[in-house]
VOLUM-939905 format. One record per residue (C-alpha): x, y, z; chain; residue in one letter; residue number from 1. Coordinates in nm, 4 decimals. Example, Ala and Ser with C-alpha at 12.3 -4.5 7.8 and 13.67 -1.06 7.14 Angstrom:
// residues 2
{{1.2300 -0.4500 0.7800} A A 1}
{{1.3670 -0.1060 0.7140} A S 2}
//
This chain:
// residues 290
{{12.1688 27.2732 8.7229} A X 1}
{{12.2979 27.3293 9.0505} A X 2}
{{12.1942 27.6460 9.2776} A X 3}
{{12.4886 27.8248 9.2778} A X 4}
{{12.6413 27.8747 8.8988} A X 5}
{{12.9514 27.9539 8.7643} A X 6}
{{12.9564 28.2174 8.5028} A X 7}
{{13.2376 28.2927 8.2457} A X 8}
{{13.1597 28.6443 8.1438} A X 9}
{{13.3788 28.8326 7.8348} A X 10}
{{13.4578 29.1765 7.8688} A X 11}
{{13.3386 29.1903 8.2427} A X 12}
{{13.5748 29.5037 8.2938} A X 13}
{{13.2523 29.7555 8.2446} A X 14}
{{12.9198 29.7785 8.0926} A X 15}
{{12.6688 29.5366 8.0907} A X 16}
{{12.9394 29.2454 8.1399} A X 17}
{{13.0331 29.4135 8.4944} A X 18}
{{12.6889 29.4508 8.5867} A X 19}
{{12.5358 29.1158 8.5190} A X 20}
{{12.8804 28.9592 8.7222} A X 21}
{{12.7565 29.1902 9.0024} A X 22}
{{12.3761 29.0461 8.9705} A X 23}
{{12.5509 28.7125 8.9493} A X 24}
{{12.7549 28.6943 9.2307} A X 25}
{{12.4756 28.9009 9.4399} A X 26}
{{12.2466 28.6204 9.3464} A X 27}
{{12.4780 28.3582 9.5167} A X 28}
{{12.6301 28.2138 9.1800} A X 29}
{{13.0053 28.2331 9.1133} A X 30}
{{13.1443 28.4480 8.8244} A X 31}
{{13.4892 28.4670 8.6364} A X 32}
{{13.5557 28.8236 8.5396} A X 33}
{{13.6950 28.7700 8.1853} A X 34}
{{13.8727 29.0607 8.0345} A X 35}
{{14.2042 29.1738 7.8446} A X 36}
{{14.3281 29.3434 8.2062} A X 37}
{{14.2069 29.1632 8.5365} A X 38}
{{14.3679 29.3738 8.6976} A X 39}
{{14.1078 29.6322 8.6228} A X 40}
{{13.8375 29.4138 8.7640} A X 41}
{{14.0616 29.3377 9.1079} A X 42}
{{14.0985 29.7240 9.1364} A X 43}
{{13.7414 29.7349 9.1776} A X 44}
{{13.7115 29.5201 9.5079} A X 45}
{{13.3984 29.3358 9.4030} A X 46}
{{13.2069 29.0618 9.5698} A X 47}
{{13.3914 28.7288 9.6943} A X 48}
{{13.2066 28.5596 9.4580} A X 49}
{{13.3581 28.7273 9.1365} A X 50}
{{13.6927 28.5987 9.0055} A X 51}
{{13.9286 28.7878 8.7432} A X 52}
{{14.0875 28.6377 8.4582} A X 53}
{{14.2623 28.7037 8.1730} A X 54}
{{14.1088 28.6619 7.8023} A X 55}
{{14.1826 28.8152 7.4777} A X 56}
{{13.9716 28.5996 7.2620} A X 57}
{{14.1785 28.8180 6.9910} A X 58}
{{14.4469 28.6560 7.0095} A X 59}
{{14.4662 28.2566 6.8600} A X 60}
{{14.2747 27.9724 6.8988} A X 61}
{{14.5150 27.7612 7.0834} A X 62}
{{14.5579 28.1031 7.2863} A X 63}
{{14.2253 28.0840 7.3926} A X 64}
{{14.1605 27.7205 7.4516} A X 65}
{{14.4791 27.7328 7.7386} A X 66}
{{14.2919 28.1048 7.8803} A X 67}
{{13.9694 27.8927 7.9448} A X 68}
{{14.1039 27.5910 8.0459} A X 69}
{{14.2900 27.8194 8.3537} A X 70}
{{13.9503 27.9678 8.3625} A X 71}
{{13.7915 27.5959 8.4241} A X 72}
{{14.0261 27.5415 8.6880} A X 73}
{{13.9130 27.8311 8.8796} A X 74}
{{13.6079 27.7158 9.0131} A X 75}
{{13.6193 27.3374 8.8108} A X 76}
{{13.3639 27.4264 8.6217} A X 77}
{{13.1221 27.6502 8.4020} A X 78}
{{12.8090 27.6627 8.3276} A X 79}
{{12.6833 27.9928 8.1297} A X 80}
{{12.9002 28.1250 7.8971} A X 81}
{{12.8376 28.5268 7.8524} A X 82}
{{13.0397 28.6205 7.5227} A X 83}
{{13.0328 29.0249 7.5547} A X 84}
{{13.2948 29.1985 7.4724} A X 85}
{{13.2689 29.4198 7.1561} A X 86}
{{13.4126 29.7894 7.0613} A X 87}
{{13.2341 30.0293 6.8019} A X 88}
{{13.4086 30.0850 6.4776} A X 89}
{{13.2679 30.4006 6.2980} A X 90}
{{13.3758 30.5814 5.9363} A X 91}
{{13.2632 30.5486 5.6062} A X 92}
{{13.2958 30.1996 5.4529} A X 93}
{{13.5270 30.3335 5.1288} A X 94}
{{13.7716 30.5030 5.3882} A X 95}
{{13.8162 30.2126 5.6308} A X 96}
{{14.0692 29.9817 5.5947} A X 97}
{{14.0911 29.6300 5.5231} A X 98}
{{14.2896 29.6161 5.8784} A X 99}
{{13.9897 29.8145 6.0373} A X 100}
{{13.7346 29.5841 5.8669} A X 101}
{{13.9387 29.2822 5.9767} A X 102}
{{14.0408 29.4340 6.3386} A X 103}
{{13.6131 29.4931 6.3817} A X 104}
{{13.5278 29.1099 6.2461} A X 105}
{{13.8048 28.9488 6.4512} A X 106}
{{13.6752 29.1357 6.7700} A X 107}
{{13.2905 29.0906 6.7402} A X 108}
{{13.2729 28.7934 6.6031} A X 109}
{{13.5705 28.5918 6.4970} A X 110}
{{13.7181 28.6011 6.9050} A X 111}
{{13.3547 28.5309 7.0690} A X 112}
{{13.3536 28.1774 6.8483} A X 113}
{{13.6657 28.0906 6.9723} A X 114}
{{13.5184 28.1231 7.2739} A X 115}
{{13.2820 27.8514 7.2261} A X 116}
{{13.5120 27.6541 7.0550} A X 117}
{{13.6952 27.6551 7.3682} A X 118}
{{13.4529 27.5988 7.6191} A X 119}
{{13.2291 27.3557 7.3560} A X 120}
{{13.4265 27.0529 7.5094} A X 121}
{{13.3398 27.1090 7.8307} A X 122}
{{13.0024 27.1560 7.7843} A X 123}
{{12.9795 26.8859 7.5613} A X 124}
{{13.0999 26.6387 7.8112} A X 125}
{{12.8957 26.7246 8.1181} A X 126}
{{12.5915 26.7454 7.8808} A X 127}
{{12.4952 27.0711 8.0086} A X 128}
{{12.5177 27.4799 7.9699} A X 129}
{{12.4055 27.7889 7.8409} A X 130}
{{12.5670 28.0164 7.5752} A X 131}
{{12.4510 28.3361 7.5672} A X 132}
{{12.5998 28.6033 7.2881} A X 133}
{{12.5453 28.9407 7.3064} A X 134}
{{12.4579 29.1103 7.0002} A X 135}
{{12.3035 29.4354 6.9447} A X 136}
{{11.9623 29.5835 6.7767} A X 137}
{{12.2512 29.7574 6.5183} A X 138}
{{12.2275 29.4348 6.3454} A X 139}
{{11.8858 29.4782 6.2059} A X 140}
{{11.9809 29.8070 5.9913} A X 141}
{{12.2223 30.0212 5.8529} A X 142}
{{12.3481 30.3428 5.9550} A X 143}
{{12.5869 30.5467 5.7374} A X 144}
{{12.9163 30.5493 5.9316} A X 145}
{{12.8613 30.2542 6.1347} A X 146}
{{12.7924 29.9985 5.8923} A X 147}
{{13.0727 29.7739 6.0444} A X 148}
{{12.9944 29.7305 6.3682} A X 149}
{{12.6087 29.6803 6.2229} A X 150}
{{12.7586 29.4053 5.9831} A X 151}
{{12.9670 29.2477 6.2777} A X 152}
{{12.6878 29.2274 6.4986} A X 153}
{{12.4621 29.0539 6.1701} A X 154}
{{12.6959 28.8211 6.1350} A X 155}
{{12.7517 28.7201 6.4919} A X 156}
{{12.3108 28.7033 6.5182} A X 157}
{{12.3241 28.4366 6.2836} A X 158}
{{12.6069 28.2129 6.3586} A X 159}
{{12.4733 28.2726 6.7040} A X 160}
{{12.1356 28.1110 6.5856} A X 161}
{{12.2883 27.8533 6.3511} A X 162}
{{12.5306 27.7299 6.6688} A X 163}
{{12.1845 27.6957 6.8799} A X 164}
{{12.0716 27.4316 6.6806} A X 165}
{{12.3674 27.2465 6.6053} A X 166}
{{12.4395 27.1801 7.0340} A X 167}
{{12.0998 27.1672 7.1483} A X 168}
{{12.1493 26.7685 7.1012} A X 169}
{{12.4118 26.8007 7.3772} A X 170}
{{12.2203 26.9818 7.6595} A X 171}
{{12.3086 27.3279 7.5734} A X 172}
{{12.1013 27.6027 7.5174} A X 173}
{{12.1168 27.9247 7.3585} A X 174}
{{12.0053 28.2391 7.3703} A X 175}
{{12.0881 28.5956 7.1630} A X 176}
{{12.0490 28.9253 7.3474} A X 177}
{{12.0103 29.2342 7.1122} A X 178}
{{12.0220 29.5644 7.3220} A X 179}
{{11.9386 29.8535 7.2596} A X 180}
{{12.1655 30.1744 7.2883} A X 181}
{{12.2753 30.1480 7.6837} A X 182}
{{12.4031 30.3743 7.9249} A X 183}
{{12.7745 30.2195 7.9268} A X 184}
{{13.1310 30.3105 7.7733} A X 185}
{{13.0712 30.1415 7.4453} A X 186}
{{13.0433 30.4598 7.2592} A X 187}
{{13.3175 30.6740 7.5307} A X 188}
{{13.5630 30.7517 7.2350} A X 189}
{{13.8562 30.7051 7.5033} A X 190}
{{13.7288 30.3092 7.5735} A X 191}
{{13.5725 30.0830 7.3163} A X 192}
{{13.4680 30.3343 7.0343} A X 193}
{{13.7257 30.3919 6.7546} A X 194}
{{13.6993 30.6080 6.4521} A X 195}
{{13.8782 30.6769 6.1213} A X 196}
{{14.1865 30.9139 6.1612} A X 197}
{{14.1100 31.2290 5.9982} A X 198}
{{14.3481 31.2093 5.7270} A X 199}
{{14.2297 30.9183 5.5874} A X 200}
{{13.8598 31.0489 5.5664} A X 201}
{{13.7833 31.1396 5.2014} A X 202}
{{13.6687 31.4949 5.0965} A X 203}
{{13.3166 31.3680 4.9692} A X 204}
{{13.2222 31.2225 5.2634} A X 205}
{{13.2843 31.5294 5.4923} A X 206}
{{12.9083 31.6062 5.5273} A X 207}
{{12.8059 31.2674 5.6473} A X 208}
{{13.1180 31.2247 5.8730} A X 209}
{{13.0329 31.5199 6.0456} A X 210}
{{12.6596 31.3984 6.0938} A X 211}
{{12.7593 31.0904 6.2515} A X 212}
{{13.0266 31.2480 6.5168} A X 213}
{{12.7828 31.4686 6.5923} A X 214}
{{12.5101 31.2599 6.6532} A X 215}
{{12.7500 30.9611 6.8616} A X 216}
{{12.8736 31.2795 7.0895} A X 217}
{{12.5380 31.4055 7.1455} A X 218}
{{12.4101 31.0744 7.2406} A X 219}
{{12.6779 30.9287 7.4548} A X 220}
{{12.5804 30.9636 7.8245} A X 221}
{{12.2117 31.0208 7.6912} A X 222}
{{12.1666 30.6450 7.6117} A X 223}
{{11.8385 30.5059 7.7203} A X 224}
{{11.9201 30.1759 7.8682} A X 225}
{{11.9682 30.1762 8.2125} A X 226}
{{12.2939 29.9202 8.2575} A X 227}
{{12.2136 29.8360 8.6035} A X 228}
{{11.8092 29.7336 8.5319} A X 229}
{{11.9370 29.5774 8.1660} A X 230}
{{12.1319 29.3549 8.3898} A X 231}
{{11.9206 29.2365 8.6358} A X 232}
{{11.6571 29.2042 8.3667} A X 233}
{{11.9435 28.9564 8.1799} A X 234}
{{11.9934 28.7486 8.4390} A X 235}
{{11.6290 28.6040 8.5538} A X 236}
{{11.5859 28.5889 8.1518} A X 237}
{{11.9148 28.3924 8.1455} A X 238}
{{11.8361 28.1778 8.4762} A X 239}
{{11.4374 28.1775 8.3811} A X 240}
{{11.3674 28.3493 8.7526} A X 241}
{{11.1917 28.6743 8.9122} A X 242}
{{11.0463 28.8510 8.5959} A X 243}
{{11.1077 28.5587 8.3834} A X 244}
{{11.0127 28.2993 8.6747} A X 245}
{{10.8394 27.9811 8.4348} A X 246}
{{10.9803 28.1517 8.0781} A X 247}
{{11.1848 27.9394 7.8706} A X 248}
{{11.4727 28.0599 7.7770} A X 249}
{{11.3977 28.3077 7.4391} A X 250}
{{11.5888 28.2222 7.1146} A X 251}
{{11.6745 28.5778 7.0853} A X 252}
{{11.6061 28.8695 7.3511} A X 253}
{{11.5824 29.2453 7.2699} A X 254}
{{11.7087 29.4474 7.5455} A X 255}
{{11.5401 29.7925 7.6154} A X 256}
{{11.2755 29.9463 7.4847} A X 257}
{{11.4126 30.1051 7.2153} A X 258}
{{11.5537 29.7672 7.1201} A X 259}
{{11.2070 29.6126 7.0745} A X 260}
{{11.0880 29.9258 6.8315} A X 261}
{{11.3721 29.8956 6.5908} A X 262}
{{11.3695 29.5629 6.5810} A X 263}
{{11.0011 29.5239 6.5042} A X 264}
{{11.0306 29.8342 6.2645} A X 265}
{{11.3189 29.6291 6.0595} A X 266}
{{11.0988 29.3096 6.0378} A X 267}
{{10.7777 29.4947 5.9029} A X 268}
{{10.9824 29.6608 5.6183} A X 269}
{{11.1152 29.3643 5.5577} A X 270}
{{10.7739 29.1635 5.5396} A X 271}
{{10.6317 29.5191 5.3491} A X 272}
{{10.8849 29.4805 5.0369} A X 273}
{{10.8697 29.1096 5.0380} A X 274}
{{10.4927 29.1673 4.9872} A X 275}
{{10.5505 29.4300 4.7039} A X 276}
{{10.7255 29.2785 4.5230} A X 277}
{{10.5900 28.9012 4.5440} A X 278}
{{10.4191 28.8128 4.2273} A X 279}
{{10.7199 28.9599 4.0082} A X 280}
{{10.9380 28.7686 4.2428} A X 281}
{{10.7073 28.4518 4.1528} A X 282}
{{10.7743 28.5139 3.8154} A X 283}
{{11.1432 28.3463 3.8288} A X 284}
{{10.9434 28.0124 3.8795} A X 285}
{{10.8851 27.6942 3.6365} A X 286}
{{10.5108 27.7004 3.5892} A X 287}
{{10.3521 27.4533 3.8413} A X 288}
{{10.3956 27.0846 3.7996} A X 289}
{{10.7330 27.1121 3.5761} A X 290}
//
């Protein structure tokens, strides 16, 4: 791969997304700013290296394939693919909507594998790339009023794996990045955060409603991640360089610290009530040899 890359970054407008295009570009690579409002990104007066363009990977597939093709044009090429951009859907499954539920699956995961679908071609044909999709630790369990965004973000974990193996025969690689909770807008109820209205929330749920606004305001601005480090710890684990100098590039990277405990807590209750319950499990079986 050539020293200076060319990044195509989703949802580059803040966060994580802006961050890692300011690593980028500080770096010496070249990065395309991708979000629903360049202007945004222009009003910020970043590096020379960072260029803004428009994507709404919500909107259709033929929609998106003419966005990235612009976006190819920019710099005639591009090489890592950083599909980011996600917004928080909160409320109690029985009072969201099917519109909700559909709005939260097209965002998180139906848009970002457009994306690839888009950019797939290109990669395919100069035999080369990296995709790297941005998940979150929320995947690994549930959490009453959130259950969603957690069931986006499960979804888009394993598709995410499933694509790695199907274009590794190209050149391409893959990797998943699961953060932790980060210091960022994500859960600012005026950016990507949304909630149910009030008068569709259901009488019976009032306790637990209350629990989880409570506990989202409390914790935004108290996040642990630290945006700026999360970044510059993505990118040498992306490019393989400083911290990650002579790593190969991880099937699936938890970001933060707190990222790495939940994670590992999920798996060893998993493995725990496989365990328990293995020989009645085995019990389902033909008896050996029929």
């Amino acid at each position: 791969m050539a020293a200076s890359r060319v990044w195509l970054i989703t949802g580059a407008s803040s966060g994580i997304g802006l961050e890692l295009a300011k690593v980028a570009a500080s770096r010496g690579d070249r990065v395309i700013a991708a979000t629903r409002s360049p202007q945004k990104i222009e009003a910020l007066g970043l590096h020379a290296n960072i260029k803004a363009a428009r994507l709404d990977h919500n909107e259709s597939l033929p929609h998106v394939k003419s966005a990235v093709e612009e976006i190819i044009n920019i710099f005639g090429t591009v090489d890592m693919v950083v599909n980011n951009a996600a917004y928080v859907q909160t409320g109690m499954l029985e009072e969201t909507s099917p519109e909700e539920t559909l709005e939260q699956f097209q965002a998180n995961v139906l848009g970002p594998l457009n994306v690839y679908r888009a950019i797939l071609p290109h990669l395919r044909e100069k035999r080369s790339g990296t995709l790297v999709t941005v998940g979150s630790m929320a995947a690994w369990y549930p959490m009453p009023g959130c259950n969603l965004y957690d069931a986006s973000k499960a979804a888009l974990r394993w598709l995410g794996i499933g694509l790695s193996g199907e274009i590794s025969q190209f050149g391409i690689r893959h990797t998943l990045i699961e953060p932790g909770f980060f210091r960022t807008d994500l859960l600012n109820p005026s950016a990507n955060f949304a909630t149910t209205d009030a008068s569709k929330r259901l009488p019976a749920y009032a306790d637990s409603n209350a629990v989880t606004d409570s506990n989202f305001v409390n914790f935004h601005g108290k996040q642990l991640g630290n945006p700026v480090k999360g970044a510059e710890v993505l990118y040498d684990v992306i490019t393989s360089s400083g911290i990650a100098a002579g790593k190969e590039l991880p099937d699936f990277f938890p970001l933060g610290s707190d990222a790495s405990t939940e994670i590992s807590k999920a798996a060893a209750q998993t493995i725990a009530t496989v365990d328990a319950w293995r020989e009645i499990s085995a019990l389902s079986d033909f008896p050996s040899g029929q």
